[in-house]
C-alpha positions as CSV (number, residue, x, y, z in Angstrom):
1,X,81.5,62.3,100.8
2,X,79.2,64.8,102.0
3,X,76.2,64.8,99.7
4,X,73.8,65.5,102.5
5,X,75.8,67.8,104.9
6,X,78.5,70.5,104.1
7,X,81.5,71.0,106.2
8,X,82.1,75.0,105.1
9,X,81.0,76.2,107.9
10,X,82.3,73.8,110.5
11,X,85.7,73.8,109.2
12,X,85.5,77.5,109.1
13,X,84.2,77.5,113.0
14,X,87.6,74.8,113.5
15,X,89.5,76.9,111.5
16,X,90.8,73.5,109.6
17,X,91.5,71.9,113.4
18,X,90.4,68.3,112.3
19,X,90.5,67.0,115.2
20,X,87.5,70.0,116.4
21,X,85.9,69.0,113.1
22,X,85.8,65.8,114.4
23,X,84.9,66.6,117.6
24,X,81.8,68.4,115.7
25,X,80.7,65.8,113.7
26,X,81.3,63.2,116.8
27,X,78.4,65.6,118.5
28,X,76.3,65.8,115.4
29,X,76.2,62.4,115.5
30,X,75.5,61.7,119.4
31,X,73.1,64.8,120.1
32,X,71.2,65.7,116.5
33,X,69.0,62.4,115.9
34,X,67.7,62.0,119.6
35,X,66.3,65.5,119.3
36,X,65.0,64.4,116.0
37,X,63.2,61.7,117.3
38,X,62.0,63.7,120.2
39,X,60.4,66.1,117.2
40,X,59.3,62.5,115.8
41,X,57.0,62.1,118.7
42,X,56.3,65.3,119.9
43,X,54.2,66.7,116.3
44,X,52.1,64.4,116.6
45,X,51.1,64.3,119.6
46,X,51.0,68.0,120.0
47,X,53.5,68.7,122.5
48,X,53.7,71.9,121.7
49,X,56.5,72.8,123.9
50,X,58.3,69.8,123.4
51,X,58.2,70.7,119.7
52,X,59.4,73.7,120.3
53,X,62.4,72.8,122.8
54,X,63.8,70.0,120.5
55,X,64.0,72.4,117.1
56,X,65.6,75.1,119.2
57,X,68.2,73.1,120.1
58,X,69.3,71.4,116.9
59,X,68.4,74.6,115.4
60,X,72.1,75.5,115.6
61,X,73.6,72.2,114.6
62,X,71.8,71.8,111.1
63,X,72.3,75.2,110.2
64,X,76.2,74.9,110.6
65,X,76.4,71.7,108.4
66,X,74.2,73.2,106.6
67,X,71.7,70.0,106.2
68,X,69.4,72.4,103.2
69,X,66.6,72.2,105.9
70,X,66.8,75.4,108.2
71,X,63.7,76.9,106.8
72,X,61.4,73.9,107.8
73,X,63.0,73.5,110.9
74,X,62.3,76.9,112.2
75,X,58.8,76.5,111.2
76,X,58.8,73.5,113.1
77,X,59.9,75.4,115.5
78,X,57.5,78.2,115.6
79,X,54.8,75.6,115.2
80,X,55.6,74.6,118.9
81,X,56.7,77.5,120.0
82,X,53.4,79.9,118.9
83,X,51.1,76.8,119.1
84,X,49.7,76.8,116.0
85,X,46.9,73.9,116.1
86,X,45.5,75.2,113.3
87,X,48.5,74.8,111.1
88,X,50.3,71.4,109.7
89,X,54.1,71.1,110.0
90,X,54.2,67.7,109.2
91,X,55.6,68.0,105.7
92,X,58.3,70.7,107.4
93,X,59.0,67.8,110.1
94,X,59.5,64.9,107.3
95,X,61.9,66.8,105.4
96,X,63.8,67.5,108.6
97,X,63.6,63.6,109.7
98,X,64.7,62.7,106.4
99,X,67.9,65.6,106.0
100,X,68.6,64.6,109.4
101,X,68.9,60.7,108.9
102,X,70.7,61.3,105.9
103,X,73.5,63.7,107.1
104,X,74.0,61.4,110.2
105,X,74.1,58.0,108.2
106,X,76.9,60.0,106.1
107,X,78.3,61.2,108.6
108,X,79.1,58.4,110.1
109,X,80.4,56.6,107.3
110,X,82.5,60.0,106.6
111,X,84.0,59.9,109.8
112,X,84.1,56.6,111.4
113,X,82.0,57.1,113.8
């Protein structure tokens, strides 16, 4: 159990309420991977404000299960957000894709979900 994710945080956040921790990893689950994909298809095709908008949102969400991959993200982030043609996130974005479909895969199996 949770090789790819840590629940620290979020139980600290639920303040032990399993059923909120839970809820949190039932939102992980539903909201984390579709902005994922939209980063998926976005670097590439540099949508720079795309880009931007997905890794702000999840932003929040990896760093609290602490997926290891906060650093890349926000350069991800800052990619899109500053538009910074000149510079290559793509390794950044892989790492995220791949922390990503790890912790949710686990997750899942974790929780049931």
């Amino acid at each position: 159990m949770a090789k790819h994710y840590k629940l620290d945080r979020v139980r600290e956040m639920a303040d032990n309420d399993e059923d909120f921790v839970m809820a949190l990893a039932a939102a992980f689950i539903e909201e984390v991977p579709e902005d994922a994909e939209r980063l998926r298809k976005a670097v590439p095709e540099k949508d720079f404000y795309e880009t931007y908008q997905a890794a702000h949102k999840m932003k929040p969400t990896v760093e609290l299960f602490d997926l290891g991959v906060y650093d890349e993200l926000i350069e991800v982030q800052d990619w899109g957000k500053f538009e910074q043609e000149d510079k290559n996130v793509e390794a950044q974005l892989e790492k995220v894709l791949i922390a990503v479909e790890n912790a949710t895969n686990e997750i899942k199996a974790d929780f049931g979900l």
